[in-house]
N, C-alpha and C positions, 0 to 999 in steps of 0.2 A: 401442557408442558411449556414453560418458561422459555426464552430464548436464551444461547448460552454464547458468550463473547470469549472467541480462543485464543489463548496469549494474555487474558489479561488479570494473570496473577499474580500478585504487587509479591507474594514472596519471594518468587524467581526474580524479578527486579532486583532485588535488595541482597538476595543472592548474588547474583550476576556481579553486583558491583564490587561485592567482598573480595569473591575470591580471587581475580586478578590483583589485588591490592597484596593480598595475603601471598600467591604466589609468587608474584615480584619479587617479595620481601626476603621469601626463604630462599630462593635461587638468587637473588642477588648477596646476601649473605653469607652463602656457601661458594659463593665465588671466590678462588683464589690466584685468579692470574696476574701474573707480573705486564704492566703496558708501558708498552716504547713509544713514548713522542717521536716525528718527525718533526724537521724542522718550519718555520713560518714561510707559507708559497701562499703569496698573492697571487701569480699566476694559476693558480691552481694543477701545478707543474709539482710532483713530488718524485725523488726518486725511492723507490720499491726497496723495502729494508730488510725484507723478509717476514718468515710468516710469523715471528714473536710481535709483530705489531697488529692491536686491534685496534686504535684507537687512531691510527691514520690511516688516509681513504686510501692510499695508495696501498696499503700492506692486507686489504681488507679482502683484494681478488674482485676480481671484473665481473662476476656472473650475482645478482640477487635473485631470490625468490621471497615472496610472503604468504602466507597463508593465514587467514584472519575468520575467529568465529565471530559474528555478529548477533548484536540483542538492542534491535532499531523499535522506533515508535515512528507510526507515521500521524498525520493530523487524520483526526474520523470525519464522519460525515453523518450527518442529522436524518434520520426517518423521522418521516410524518405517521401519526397512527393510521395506522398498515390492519392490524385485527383487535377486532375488541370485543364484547362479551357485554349482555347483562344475566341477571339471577334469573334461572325457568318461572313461567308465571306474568313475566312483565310482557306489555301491550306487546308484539310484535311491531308495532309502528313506531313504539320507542327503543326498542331493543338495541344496543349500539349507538343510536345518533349520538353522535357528537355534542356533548353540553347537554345531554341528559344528565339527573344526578344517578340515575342505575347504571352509566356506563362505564366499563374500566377495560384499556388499555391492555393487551395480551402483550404485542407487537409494534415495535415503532414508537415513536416521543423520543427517542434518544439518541444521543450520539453511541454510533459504532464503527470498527474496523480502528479502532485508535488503542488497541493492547501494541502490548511489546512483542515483539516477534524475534524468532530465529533464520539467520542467513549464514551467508561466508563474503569473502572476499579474496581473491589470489590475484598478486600484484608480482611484477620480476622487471628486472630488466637487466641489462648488461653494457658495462664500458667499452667505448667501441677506440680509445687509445689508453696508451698504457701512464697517461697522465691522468687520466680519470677526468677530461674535461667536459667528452661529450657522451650522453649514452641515449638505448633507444629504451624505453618504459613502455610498461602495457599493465592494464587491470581490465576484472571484472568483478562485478560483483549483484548478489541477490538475497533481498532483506529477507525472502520468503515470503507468506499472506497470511493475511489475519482472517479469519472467516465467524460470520454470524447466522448462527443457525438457529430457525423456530420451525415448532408444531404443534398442534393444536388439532385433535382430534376429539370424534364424540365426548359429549358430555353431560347428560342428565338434568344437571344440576343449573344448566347455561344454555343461555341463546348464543351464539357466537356470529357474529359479522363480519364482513366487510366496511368500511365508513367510503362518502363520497360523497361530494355536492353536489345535488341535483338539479342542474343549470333550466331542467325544463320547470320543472315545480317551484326552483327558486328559495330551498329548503335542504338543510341536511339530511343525509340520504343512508341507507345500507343495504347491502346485496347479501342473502341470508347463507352459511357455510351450515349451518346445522340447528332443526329443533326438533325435540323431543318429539317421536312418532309424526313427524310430516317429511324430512328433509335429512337427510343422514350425510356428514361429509365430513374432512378433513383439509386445513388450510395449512401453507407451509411459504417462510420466507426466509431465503438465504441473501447472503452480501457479502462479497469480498472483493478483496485487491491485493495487486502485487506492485514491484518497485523495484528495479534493476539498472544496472546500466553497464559500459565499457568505455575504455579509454586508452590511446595508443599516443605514443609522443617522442619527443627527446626532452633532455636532460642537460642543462651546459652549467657547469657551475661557474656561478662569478664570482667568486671568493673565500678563501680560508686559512684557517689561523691552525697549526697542530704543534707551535712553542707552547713548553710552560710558560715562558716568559707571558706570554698573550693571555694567562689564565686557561679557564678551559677551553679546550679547543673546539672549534665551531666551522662551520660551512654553509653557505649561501648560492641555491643554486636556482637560475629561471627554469619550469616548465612553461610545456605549451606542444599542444597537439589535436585531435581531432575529439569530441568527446558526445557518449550517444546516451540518452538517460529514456527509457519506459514507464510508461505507467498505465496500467489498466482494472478496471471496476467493473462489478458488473453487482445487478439486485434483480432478483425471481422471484414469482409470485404466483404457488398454484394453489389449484382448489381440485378434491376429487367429488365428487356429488353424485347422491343415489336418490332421486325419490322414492317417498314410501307409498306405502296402502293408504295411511291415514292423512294423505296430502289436499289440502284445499285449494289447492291450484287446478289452473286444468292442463299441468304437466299428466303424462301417463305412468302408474307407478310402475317401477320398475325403471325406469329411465336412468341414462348415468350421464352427467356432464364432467368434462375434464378441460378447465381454463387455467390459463396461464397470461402473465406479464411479463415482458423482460426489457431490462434495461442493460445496455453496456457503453463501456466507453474506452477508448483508447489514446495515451499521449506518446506519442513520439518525440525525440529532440536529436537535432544534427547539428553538431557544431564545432568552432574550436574552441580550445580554453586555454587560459593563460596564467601563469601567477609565482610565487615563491614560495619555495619551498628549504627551509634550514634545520640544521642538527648541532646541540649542543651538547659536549659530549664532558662529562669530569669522571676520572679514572673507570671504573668501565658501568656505569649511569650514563643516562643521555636522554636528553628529552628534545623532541621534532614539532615542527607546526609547520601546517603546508594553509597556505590563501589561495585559493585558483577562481577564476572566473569565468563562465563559457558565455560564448554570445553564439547564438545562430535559427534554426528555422526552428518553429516549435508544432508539429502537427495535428490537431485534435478532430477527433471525431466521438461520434454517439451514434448507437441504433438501439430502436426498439420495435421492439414485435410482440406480437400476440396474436393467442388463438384460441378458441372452440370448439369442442367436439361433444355432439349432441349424440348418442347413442338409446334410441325408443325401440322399444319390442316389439316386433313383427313389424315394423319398418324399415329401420337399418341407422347406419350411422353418415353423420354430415359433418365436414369443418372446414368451418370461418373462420378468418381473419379477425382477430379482436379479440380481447379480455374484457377485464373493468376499468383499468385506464390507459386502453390502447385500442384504438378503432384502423381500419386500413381506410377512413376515409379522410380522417386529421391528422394523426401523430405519426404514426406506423411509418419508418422510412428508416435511412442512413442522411448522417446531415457530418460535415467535417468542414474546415478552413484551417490555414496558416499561417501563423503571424512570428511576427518576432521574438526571441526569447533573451531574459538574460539571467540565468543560474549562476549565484554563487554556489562557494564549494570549499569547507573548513575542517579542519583535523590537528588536535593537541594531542600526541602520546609521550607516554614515559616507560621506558627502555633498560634493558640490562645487558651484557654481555653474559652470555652463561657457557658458553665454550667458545675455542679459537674460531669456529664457524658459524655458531648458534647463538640468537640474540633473543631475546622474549619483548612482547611488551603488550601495553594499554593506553587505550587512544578512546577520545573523544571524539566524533563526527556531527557534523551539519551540513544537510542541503537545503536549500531555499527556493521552490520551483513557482511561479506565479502563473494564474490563468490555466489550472489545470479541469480541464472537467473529466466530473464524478458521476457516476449513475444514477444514484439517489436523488441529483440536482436535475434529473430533467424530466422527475413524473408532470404529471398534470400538476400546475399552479394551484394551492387551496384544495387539489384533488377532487377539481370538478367536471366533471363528466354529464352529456347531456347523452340518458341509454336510449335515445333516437340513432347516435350511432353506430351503436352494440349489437353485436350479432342478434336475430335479423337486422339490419341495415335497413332505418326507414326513411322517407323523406321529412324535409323540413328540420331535420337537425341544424342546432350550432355549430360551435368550431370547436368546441370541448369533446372529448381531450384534446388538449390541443401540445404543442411540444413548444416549449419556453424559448425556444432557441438556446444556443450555446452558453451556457453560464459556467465560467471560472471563476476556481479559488486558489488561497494561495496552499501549495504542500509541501508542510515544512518536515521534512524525513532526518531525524535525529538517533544517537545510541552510541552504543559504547563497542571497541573491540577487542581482542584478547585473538593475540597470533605468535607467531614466531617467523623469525627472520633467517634463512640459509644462506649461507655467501661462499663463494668457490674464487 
């Protein structure tokens, strides 16, 4: 069985982008309201004209809400070949290695977790005077996760592996999931991540224009407030394993091992943000673009774990610590620091007015996160492993597995949204 990448169907893409196009179109067309200018406040001082005005901030009502569907892309992340396969028949000492030519790739070589996904976002806030200078805002939002999922069970036809460098022998290596009457099992690799954040603030506008005279009328307003952005990954890796009757080992048949690898990682960010945010508005059209910037702490961690469970007949069952590339005497631990961060934070929409309280619209997004780490980035380097220190635990092992230390990348989290605007 293939591994399948969810979210990433180019025709929901292409989709996605239509029909807020398409929608706009016909609701802004079907629009027929009459809008009243107010007059030109640099102070951003207007007086209240009543509710026949949509197109000045003051006639607009103090209370906002948004509710936004999202369809984001986050940047993927590279697996190393993870499971691989030759045709039954072949040496079992070349079965799998890596740079064999009978070898081929089940699992891993490629980048995943980089489909389109579906989220939301709800954003509101409310003018706290009735000149609409200052107000308090708040969002949150959640892109959802993209998830990769493989398996790869019995197979006839295939030797199916493991790959890894065998740091003792000094040779490409594989740990066997399944051959034909010695070994009977089933491998399985998932990977995903999510991406969220929240944001609470005020709002003070420095300036706007609601004369004809000015053309269309427009507003310019600082944010700036506290802003917390998430990010978490995580990559698993099991094996179920039965030996047979017909096994050349001197496993006993009937025996079952049940290994596993795991990798996670978590980023946190605390911080303020700051930036501009304006609305240009011509008869009831309008298009917004907000710039924000956060600076503040940014928290990263990783863990990995692993383990074994040996299960022989009329013995009983035992488990260790460790997988194939996680030992509890090299990698195996929680490993975090904190450093500095500075996330920008971008947004183009275009707008309609579709009733005196209901706006529609579609927007562009970009976040730009640097030094984030991901799961996939902290297997074993070259995925070398010395099985000295694989369950049994022997001495004289190296330092393989060994955990790379903290490696970031940058995550660029982008996509389009389609919401509607309520205002009271």
């Amino acid at each position: 069985m293939r591994g399948d990448f969810a979210g990433g169907q180019h025709g929901w893409t292409v989709l996605g982008g239509l029909l807020p196009v398409l929608f706009l179109s016909i609701a802004c067309s079907a629009s027929s309201q009459d809008f009243v200018y107010i007059s030109d406040q640099e102070d951003c001082c207007a007086p209240i004209i009543g509710e026949s005005s949509l197109t000045g901030w003051a006639g607009q009502g103090r209370l906002w809400l948004n509710a936004d569907y999202l369809s984001w892309q986050l940047s993927g992340t590279d697996l190393p070949p993870l499971v691989t396969a030759s045709p039954a028949g072949t040496p079992v000492s070349n079965a799998g290695v890596l740079g064999d030519p009978t070898t081929q790739i089940l699992s891993g070589n490629a980048e995943v977790n980089n489909g389109w996904r579906s989220g939301f976002r709800l954003q509101g806030g409310y003018w706290l005077d009735a000149c609409q200078t200052w107000a308090i805002t708040g969002e949150y939002f959640d892109v959802g996760s993209d998830d990769y999922r493989f398996a790869q069970g019995s197979d006839p036809t295939l030797i199916i592996t493991r790959p890894f460098y065998n740091t003792e022998l000094d040779t490409e290596d594989t740990e066997l999931v399944y051959l034909d009457g010695e070994l009977d099992g089933d491998v399985r690799v998932s990977a995903s991540d999510e991406f969220r954040g929240a944001y609470l603030g005020l709002q003070r506008c420095l300036r706007r224009c609601c004369d004809p005279c000015c053309g269309p009328s427009w507003n310019l307003d600082l944010v700036g407030g506290y802003r917390y952005y998430q990010y978490n990954s995580q990559l698993a890796i099991t094996e179920d394993l039965t030996v047979l009757p017909g096994t050349s080992t001197p496993l006993v048949p009937g025996t079952t091992i049940d290994l596993s690898d795991g990798f996670r990682s978590r980023n946190e960010f605390h911080g303020g943000e700051i930036g501009l945010k304006g609305r240009l508005t011509q008869s009831y059209v309008w298009l917004e673009g907000l710039a924000a910037v956060a600076v503040g702490g940014h928290h990263r961690s990783v863990s990995v774990n692993g383990s074994t469970t040996n299960t022989v007949p009329a013995v009983g069952t035992s488990t260790a610590a460790g997988g194939l590339l996680t030992s509890e005497v090299t990698n195996i631990g929680h490993y975090s620091d904190t450093r500095a961060a500075v996330i920008p934070n971008f947004r183009l929409a275009l707008g309609c007015q579709l009733t005196q309280r209901v706006s529609g619209h579609f927007g562009y997004n970009v976040i730009v996160w640097d030094d984030v780490v991901m799961a996939a980035h902290h297997l074993p380097p070259g995925l070398e492993v010395d099985p000295r220190n694989l369950p049994p635990v022997q001495a004289g092992g190296g330092p393989e597995p060994e955990f790379p230390g903290l490696r970031g990348s940058t995550l660029v989290a982008h996509g389009i949204d389609l919401g509607l605007e309520f205002t009271y």
